[in-house]
N, C-alpha and C positions, 0 to 999 in steps of 0.2 A: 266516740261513745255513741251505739245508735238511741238514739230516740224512744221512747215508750209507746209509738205510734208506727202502720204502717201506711205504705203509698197514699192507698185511699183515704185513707184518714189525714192526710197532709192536704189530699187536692179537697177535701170536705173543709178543713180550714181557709185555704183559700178561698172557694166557693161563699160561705160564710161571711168574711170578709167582705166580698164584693155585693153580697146580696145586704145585711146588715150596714151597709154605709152607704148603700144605692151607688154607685160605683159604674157609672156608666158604657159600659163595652158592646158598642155599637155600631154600625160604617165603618170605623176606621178606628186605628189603636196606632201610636205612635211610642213604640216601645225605647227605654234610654238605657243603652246596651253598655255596659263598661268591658264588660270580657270575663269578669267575676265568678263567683258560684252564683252569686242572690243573683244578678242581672241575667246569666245564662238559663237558669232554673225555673225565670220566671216567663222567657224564651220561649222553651220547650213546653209549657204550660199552656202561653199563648198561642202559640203554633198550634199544638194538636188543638184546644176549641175553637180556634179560624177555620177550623178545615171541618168541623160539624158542625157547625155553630153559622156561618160564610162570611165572617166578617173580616175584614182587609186588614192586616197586620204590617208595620213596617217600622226600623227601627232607624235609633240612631246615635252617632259615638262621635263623642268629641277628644278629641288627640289635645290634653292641656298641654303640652312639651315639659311637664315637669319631673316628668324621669327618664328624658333624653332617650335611650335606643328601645329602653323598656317601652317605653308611650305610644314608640312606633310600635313595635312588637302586637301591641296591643290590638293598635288599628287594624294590622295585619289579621292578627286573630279573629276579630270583629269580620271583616269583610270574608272571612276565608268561611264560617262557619253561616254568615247570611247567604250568600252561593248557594253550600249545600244543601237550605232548604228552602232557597227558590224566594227568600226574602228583602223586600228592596232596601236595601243601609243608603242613609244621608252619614256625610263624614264632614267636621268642618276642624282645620287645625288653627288654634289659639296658642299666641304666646304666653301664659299666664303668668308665667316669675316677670315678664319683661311689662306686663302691662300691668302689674301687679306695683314693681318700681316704677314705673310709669307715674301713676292716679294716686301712690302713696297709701292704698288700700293692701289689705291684707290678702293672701297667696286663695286661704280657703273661699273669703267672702267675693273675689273677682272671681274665682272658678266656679262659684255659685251661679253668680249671675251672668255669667257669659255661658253657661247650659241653659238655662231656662232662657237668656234670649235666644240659642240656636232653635230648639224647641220651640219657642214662638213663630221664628222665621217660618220654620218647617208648616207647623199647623197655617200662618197665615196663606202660600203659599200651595196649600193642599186643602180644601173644603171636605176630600172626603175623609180626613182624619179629625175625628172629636176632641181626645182626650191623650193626654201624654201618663204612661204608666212607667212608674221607679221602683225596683226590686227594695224598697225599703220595707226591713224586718223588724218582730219585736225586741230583738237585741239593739239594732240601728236607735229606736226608741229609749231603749233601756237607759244605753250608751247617752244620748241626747239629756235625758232629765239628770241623769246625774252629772253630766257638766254642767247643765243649767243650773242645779241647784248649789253645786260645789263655788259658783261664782255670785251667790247670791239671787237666783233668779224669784220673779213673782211667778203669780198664778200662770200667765200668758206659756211662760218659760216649763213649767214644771206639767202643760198640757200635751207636752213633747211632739212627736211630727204627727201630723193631723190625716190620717186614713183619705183625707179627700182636699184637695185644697184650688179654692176660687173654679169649681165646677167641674174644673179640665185636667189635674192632676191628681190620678189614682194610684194606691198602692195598694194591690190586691196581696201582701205577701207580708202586710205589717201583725197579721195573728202568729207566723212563722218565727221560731228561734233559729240561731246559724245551724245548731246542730240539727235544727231539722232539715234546714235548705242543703244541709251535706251528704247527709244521707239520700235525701231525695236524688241526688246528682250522682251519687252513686249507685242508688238502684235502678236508674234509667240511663247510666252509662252519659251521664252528659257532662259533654267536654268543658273545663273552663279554666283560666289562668288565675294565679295569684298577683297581689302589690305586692313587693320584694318592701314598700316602707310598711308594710302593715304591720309587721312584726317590730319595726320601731318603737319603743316605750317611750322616748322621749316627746315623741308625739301624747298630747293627754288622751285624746281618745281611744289611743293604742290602748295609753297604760292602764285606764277603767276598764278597756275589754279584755285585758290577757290579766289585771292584776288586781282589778277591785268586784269586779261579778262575778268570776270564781270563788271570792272568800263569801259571799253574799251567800252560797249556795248552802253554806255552813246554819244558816238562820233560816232559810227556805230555798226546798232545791230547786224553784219555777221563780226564781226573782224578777224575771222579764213579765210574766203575767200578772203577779202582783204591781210592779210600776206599771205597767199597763192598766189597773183597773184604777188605780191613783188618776194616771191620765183622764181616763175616762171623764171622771168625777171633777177634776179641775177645768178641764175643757168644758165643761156644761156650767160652771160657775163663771168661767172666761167671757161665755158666750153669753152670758145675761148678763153682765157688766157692759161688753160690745156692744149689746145692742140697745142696752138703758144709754148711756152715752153718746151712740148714733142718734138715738131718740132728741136727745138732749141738744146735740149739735142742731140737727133737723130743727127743734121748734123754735131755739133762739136765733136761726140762722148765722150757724158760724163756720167760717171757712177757716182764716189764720188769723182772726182778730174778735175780740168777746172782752164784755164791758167786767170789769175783775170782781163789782159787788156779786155778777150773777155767777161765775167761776168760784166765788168766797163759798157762795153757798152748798155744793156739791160737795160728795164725800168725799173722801181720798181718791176709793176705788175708783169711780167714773171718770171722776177727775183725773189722774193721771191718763186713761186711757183717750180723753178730749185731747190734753195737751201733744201727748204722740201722735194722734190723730191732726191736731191742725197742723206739727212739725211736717207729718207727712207733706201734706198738703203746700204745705210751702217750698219744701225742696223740690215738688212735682210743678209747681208753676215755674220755678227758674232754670228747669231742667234744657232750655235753649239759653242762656246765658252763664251755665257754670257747672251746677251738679251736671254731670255726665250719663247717668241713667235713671231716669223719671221710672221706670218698672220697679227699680230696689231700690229706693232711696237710704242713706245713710240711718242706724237705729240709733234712738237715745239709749243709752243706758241708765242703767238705777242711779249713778252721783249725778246724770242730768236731771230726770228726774227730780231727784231730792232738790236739785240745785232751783229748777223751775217753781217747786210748791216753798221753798222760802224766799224766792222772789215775790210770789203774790200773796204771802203773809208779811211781807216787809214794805210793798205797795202803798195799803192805805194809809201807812204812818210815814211815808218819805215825800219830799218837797222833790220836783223835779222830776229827770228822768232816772230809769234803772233800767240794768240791760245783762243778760250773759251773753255767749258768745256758745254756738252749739254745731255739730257737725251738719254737714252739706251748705257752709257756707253763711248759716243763716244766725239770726240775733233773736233771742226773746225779749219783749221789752214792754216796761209799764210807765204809762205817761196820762197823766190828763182821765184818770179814770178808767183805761183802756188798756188792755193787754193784746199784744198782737206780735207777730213774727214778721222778721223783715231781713232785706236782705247783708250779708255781712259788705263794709263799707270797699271792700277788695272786689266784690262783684260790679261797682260802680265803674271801677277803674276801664275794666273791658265789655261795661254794658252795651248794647248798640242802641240805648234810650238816647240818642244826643239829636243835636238841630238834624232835622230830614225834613224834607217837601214831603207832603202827601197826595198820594195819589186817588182815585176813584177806587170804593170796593175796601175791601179790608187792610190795615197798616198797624202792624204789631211793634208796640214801644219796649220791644226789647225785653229783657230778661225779668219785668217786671210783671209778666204775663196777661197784662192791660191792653187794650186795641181802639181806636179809632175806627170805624166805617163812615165814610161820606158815599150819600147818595144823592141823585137826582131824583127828583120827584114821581120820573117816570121809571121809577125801577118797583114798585110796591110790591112784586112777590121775594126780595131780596128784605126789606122792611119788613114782611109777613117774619121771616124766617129767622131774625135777626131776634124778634119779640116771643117765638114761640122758644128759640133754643136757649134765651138768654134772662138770666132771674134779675140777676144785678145790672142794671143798664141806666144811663142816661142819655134824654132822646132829648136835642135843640133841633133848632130849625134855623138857619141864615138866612140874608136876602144877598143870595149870592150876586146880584148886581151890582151891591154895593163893596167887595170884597177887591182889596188894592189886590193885583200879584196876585201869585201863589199862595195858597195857604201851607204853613210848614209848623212843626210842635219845636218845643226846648224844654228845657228846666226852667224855673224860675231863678231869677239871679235880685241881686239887691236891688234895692229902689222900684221895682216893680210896679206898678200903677195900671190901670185902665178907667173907662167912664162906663158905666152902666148904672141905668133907673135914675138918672137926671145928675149923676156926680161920682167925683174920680177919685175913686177907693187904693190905696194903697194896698199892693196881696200880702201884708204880710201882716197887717191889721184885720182881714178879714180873715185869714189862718189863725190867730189867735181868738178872734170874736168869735169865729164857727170851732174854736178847742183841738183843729186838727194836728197831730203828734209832729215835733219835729221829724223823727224819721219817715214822715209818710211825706212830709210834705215834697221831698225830692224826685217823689214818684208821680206825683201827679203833672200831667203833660199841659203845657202853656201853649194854646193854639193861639197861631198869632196871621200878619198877613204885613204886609209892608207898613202899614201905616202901624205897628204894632199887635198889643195883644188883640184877638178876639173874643176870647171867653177861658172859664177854668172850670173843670168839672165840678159842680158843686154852686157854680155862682152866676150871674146873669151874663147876657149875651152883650158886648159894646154897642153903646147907644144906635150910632149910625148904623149897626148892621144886622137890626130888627127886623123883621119880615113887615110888608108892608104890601097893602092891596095894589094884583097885578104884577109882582115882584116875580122873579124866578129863586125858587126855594131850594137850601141845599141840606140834605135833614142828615145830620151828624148822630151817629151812637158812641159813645163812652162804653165798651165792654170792661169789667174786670174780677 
């Protein structure tokens, strides 16, 4: 069916597009080329305004292996038509079904994010490439919110894929329907393949796009344009929620842990978008002892969700600890007044937090995303640097003459004791006197030295190894 528009009126939509969501096409354009109509169409788009325009064009296709000769086929395609117009292709081949069984993650969500890290390599790798652009259309969109909403989604969900995403990800092609990206491809004679699973129904996204927006057309024949101006509208209500939230995080200072009266107080809306927000944040710090990619970390869904906001309506009225259990590994939990995420008791098993000697310079306790730096006194532009990058810090000072051995960290184990400020405190009396959460306490690192403890973050330095006039000084940071 052609279209109600012709050529020019397609590359004016486009145009539109890019100028209405500032859409940055600049130095360098890092095109994500499937072999498609949308990815091909949007090709020949770029191409011809590289060539008046002089800005540096170059694409790139990733071979998931998930439809074996077709995949290749694909590759083939890709390279054979970059050639012809003199464009440079980056090509990287992933196994996706087998990494997919691998990580236990689903087929679409590992091929998600194994493009967007190709595309990151690419740009990091390339200075003169800005932004990565994806032939996503108003259909792709359409498709998108009515999954989302068919599964229940919120506002986030129902703002469908975002015309510009984190600076560097544009879709100049998102005002386009397919029928117009077909026609276009046919009035400029541009080459391009199909997915043989496209026509799959058993796929849902198939089935919405070959069997539930055709009937839509019955109620209005531009269904893509109106979800589209929904989008619009949800997205700017999304993004004031975002950013009251971010606000919110910002002034009580919260990372993955926040005091639950001040969490009580917030409304749903903000509120759920904090707690996904510290989840992030917590899967992103253990992202070297377990979650596997700090870029995508695993999403909550709406039953975590739900599950998280009557945890901390069940909080103030329970004795003890309360905990669920959430993806990437991690635990939500309310203890002692306090709401915080932490790691699941599985990531202990293969933490690399255990007894180690420390070294001079920086020493990462493992999957808890916490560090130790020891310096000498004569380092102070390391000191400088330590205090401008670092918000949460504790700064001691030793009298490193007095220091038996090596100094090396552990866990804390039972019976634990040290002397500091004229008498020997048991640690596990002072973890209760200071209210610190069972689950935290396993994370914090016991600096010790042959004669035993040294100190614990949070509490004084052992008597004898005070700093004392004349002494050689060894000034330790707590990062976390």
């Amino acid at each position: 069916m052609k279209p109600n528009c012709s050529i020019d009126q397609i590359e004016e939509k486009i145009e539109q597009a890019i100028s209405s969501h500032k859409m940055e096409i600049r130095g360098g354009v890092l095109l994500a080329l499937s072999g498609g109509a949308d990815s091909c169409a949007l090709l020949y788009y770029l191409h011809k305004r590289a060539e008046t325009e002089g800005f540096y064009l170059s694409a790139a296709h990733l071979n998931h292996k998930i439809r074996g000769e077709e995949a290749d086929r694909d590759q083939r395609f890709c390279e054979e038509i970059c050639t012809e117009l003199s464009i440079p292709l980056y090509c990287r081949v992933v196994d996706i079904p087998a990494l997919s069984a691998k990580t236990g993650r689903g087929i679409e969500e590992v091929a998600r994010s194994e493009r967007y890290r190709f595309f990151d390599d690419i740009l990091a790798e390339n200075k003169n490439l800005v932004c990565v652009a994806t032939a996503h259309t108003a259909s792709d969109n359409a498709e998108t919110v009515l999954f989302n909403l068919v599964r229940g989604s919120g506002t986030r969900g129902l703002s469908g894929i975002p015309p510009v995403r984190d600076r560097k990800i544009i879709r100049p092609l998102i005002n386009l329907t397919r029928e117009e990206i077909l026609f276009y491809c046919r009035a400029n004679n541009i080459r391009f393949i199909n997915d043989s699973t496209n026509l799959d129904t058993h796929y849902t996204r198939n089935y919405i796009r070959s069997e539930i927006i055709p009937r839509l057309t019955r109620i209005n024949p531009y269904p893509e344009r109106a979800i589209a101006r929904t989008c619009a509208a949800a997205r700017q209500d999304n993004e004031f929620i975002e950013e009251y939230a971010a606000d919110f995080m910002q002034k009580h200072g919260i990372q993955t842990e926040a005091a639950i009266e001040s969490l009580a107080a917030l409304h749903p809306a903000p509120l759920t978008r904090v707690l996904v927000k510290m989840h992030e944040k917590a899967c992103q710090s253990l992202s070297s002892g377990g979650w596997a990619d700090a870029n995508s970390p695993p999403s909550l869904e709406q039953k975590h969700i739900t599950a998280l906001l009557d945890l901390l309506k069940l909080a103030p009225d329970s004795c003890g600890m309360r905990r669920i259990s959430l993806p990437g590994g991690i635990f939500a939990l309310c203890e002692r007044g306090l709401f915080f995420f932490a790691p699941d008791e599985r990531f202990f098993e293969k933490d690399q937090f255990q007894p180690f000697y420390l070294e001079f310079g920086r020493n990462d306790l493992g999957s808890s995303g916490a560090a130790l730096y020891l310096i000498r006194q004569d380092h102070p532009e390391i000191k400088k640097e330590i205090e401008n990058i670092y918000k949460l810090f504790i700064h001691i000072i030793l009298n490193f003459d007095r220091i038996n051995g090596k100094l090396f960290v552990r866990r804390r184990k039972n019976g634990d004791s040290y002397r500091f400020g004229g008498r020997t405190r048991k640690l596990k009396k002072l973890f209760n006197d200071a209210k610190i959460p069972l689950a935290k306490r396993d994370n914090l690192p016991v600096l010790c030295d042959e004669s035993g403890i040294v100190w614990v973050p949070g509490f004084g330095v052992r008597d004898d190894c005070t700093i004392q006039d004349g002494c050689e000084q060894l000034h330790i940071y707590y990062v976390c």
